[in-house]
C-alpha positions in Angstrom: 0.0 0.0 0.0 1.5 3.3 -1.0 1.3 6.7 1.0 -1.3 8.0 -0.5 -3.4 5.1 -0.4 -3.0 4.8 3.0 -3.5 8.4 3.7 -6.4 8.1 1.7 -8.0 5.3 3.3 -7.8 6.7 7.2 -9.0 10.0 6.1 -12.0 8.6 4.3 -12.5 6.7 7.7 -12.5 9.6 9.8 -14.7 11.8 7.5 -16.9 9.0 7.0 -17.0 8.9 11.1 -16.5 12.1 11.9 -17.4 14.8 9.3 -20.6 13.3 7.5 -24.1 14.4 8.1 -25.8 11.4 8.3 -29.1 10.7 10.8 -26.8 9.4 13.8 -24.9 12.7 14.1 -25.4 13.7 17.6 -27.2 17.2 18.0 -25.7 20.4 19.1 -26.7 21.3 22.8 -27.8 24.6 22.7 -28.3 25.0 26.0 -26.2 27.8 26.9 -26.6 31.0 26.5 -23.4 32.7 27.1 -21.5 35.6 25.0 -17.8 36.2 23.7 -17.3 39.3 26.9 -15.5 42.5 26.1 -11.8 42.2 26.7 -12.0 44.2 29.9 -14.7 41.4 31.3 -11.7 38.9 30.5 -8.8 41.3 32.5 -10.8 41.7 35.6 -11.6 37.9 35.8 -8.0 37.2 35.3 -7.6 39.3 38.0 -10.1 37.6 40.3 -9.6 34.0 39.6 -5.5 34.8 40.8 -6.5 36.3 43.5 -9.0 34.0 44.6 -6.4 31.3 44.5 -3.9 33.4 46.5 -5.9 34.4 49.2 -7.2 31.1 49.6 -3.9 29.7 50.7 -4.0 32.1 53.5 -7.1 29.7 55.2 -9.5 33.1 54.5 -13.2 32.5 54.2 -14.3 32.7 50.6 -17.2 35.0 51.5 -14.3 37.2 52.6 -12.5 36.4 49.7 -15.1 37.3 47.3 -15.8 40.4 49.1 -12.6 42.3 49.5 -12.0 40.9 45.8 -15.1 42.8 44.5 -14.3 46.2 46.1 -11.1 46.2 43.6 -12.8 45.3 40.4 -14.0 47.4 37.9 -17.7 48.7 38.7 -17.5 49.5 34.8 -17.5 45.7 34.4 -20.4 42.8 35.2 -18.0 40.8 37.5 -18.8 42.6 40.7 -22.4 41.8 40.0 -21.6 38.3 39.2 -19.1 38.1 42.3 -21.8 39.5 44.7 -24.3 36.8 43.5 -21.5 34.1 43.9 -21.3 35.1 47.1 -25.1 35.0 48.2 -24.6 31.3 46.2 -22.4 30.2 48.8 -23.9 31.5 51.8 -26.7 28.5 50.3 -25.4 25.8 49.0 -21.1 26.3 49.7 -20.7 26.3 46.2 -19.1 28.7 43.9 -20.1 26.3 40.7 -23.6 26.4 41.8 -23.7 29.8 41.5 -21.4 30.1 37.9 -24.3 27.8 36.6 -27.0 30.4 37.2 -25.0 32.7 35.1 -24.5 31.2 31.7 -24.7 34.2 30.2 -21.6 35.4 31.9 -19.3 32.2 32.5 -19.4 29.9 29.8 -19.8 26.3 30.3 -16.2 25.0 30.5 -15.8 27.4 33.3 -18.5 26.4 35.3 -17.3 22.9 34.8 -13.7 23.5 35.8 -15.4 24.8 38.9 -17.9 21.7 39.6 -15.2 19.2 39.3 -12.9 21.1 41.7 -15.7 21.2 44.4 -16.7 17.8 43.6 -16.2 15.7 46.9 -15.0 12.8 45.4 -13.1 14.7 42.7 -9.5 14.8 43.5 -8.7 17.8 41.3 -7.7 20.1 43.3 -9.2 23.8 43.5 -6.0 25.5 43.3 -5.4 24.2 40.1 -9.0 24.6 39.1 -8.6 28.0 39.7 -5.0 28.8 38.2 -6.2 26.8 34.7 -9.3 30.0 35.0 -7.0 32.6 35.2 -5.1 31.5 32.3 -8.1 31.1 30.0 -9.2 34.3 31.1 -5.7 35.8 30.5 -5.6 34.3 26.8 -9.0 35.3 26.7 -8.1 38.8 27.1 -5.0 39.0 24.8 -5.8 37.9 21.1 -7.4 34.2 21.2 -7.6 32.2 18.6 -10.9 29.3 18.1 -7.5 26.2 17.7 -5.3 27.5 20.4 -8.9 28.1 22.7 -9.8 24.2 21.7 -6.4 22.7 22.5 -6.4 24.9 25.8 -9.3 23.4 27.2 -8.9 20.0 25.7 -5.5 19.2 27.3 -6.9 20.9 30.6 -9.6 17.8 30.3 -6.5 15.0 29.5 -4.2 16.3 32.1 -6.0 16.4 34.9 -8.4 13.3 34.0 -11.7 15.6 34.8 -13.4 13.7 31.9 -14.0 13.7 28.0 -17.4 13.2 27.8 -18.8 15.8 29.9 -15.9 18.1 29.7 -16.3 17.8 26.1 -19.7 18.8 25.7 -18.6 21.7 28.0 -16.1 22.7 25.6 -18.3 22.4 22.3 -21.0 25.4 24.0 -18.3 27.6 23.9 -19.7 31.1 22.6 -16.0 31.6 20.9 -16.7 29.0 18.6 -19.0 29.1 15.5 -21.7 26.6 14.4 -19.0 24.5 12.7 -16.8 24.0 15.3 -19.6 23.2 17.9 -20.9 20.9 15.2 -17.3 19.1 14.9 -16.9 19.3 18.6 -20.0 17.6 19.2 -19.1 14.8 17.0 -15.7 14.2 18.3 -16.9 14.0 21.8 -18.4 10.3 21.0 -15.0 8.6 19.1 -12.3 10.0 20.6 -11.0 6.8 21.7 -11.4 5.4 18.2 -8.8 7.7 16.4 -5.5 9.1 17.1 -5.9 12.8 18.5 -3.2 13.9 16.3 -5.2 12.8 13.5 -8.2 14.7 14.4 -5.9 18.1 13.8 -4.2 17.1 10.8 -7.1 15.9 8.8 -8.6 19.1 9.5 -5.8 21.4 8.7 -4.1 23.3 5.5 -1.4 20.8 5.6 -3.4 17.9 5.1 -5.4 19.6 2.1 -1.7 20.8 -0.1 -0.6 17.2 0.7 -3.1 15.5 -0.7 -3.2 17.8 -4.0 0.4 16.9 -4.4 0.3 12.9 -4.0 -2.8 13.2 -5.8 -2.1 15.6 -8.4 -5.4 17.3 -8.1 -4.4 21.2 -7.6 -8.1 21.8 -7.7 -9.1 19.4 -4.7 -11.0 20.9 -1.6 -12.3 18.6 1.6 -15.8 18.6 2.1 -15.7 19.7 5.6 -14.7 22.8 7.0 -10.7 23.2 8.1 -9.9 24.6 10.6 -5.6 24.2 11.8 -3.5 26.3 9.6 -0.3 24.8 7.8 1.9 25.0 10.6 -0.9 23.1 13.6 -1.4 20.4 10.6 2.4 19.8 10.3 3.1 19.6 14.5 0.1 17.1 14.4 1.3 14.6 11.3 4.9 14.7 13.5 2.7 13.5 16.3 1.1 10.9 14.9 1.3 7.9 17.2 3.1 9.8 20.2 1.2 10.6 23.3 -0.6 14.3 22.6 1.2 15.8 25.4 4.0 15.8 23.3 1.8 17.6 20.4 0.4 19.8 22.9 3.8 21.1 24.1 5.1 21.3 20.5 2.1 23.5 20.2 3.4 25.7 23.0 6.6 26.0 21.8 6.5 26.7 17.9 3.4 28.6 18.2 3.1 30.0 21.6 -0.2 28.3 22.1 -1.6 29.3 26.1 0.4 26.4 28.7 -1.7 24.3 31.0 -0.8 24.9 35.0 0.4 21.8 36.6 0.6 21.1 39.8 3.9 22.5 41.7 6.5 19.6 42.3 7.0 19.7 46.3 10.4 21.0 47.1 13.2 18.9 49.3 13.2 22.0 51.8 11.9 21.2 55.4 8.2 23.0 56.4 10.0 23.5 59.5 11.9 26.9 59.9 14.9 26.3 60.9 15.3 28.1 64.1 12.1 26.1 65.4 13.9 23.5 64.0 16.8 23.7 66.4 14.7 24.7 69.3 12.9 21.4 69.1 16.2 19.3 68.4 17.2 20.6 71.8 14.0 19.7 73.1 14.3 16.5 72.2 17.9 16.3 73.8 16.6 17.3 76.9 14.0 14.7 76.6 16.2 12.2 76.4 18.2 13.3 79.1 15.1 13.2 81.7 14.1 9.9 80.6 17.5 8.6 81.2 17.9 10.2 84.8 14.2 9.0 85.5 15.9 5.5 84.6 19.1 5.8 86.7 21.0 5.4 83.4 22.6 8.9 83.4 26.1 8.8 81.6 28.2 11.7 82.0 30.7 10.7 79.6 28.9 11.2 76.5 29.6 15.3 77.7 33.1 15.2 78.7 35.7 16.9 75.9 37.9 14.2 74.0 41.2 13.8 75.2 39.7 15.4 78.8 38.3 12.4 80.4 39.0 12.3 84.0 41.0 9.4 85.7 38.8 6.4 87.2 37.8 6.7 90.9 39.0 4.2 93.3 36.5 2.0 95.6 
């Protein structure tokens, strides 16, 4: 089988599968109603979602939190608003996600679900990095955001931190950035990703893929019969990740072209929680311990403080 047979034959697969309008294509959930914000709506919620996670390590109450917070925002902006309904939200249920959900027309869906899954009990994602993946969507959000780099953003959020494809997916796929294609091929994805490389996904729906196969096909005139939507350079870091894990793709992304990074969580350091001067204060504690307990035992041995080379002569009976 040649290259472009093979080529041929997986791409007809995944269209087939993926980019077909047939009776079985799952619908679009239309559900939410949120809007693409003005890009001062995106600075200020950078803003809060940073602080929120710093003042949080502090052991602050988050009705505190949220209030101080809103006193520094913008009045020009909705988030106040939105921050004094969270609030009342938690005073109910404990529960900033419960309160993001009755505002879909201010946080979009993959927000709020961020949120639920942080303040899941059973969820171990943690909150911290819940709320540090926010303030870096809200960041990119604010600067010039593309619909790709938006989609890989959130989809490697979902695969690093295991909050789940299906749901998260769906999430993803109301996004107001994206247009009625995107949500359609979103929605579609959401049901076969485990069928088809990830990497495969991008490339058969980029530039690259389309001058290829008008070169080994020799048809200059040849256009897909689904929407593309990865430029040249996104279809080319995909086809070199064919196969790999999409990590690898992801941070390729990152680095060639400056696509937003995912937070991680912060490897623990080898430095003791212990300052050090407590530190010695309890080392001499301890030393002193020891010293009681052996009185208290009548096995007190002086000799273990004399000065090498000073030990005194034996006594005589």
């Amino acid at each position: 089988m040649t290259g472009i047979e093979r080529d041929q034959g997986l791409s007809d697969t995944i269209e087939r599968n993926f980019f077909s309008s047939s009776v079985g294509t799952p619908s679009i959930m239309s559900s939410s109603s949120a809007i693409v914000l003005d890009r001062e709506e995106y600075v200020e919620q950078a803003y809060f979602f940073k602080s929120y996670s710093e003042r949080l390590t502090n052991n602050l109450p988050a009705q505190e939190i949220l209030a101080s917070i809103s006193e520094e925002l913008l009045t020009t902006t909705n988030l106040p608003k939105a921050i004094e309904f969270l609030t009342g939200e938690i005073l109910l249920k404990g529960k900033i996600s419960d309160g993001m959900k009755r505002l879909p027309h201010y946080f979009t869906p993959f927000q709020t679900y961020v949120m639920d899954r942080a303040e899941d009990d059973i969820s171990r994602f943690d909150i911290s990095i819940a709320l540090h993946i926010l303030h870096k969507l809200a960041e990119y959000m604010s600067e010039s955001p593309t619909r790709p780099g938006l989609f890989i953003y959130q989809f490697e959020c979902l695969a690093r931190n295991r909050m789940g494809y299906d749901a998260g997916m769906l999430a993803i796929s109301q996004d107001p950035s994206f247009d009625e294609d995107w949500k359609l091929w979103l929605s579609r994805i959401r049901f076969q990703l485990g069928e088809h490389d990830f990497s495969d996904l991008i490339y058969f729906r980029s530039e690259h893929y389309v001058d290829e196969r008008r070169h080994r096909s020799r048809e200059p005139d040849f256009k897909p019969s689904y929407t593309i939507f990865f430029s040249k350079q996104e279809g080319r870091i995909a086809k070199a990740n064919q196969g790999k894990d999409p990590l690898y793709m992801f941070s390729a992304l990152q680095r060639q072209l400056n696509y937003p990074k995912v937070p991680r969580l912060q490897t623990k350091t080898t430095e003791s929680p212990i300052h050090p001067a407590l530190e010695q204060r309890l080392l001499r504690l301890e030393q002193r311990m020891q010293l009681l307990e052996s009185e208290a035992k009548d096995d007190f041995d002086l000799s273990q403080f004399y000065v090498q080379g000073n030990t005194p002569p034996p006594t005589e009976d």
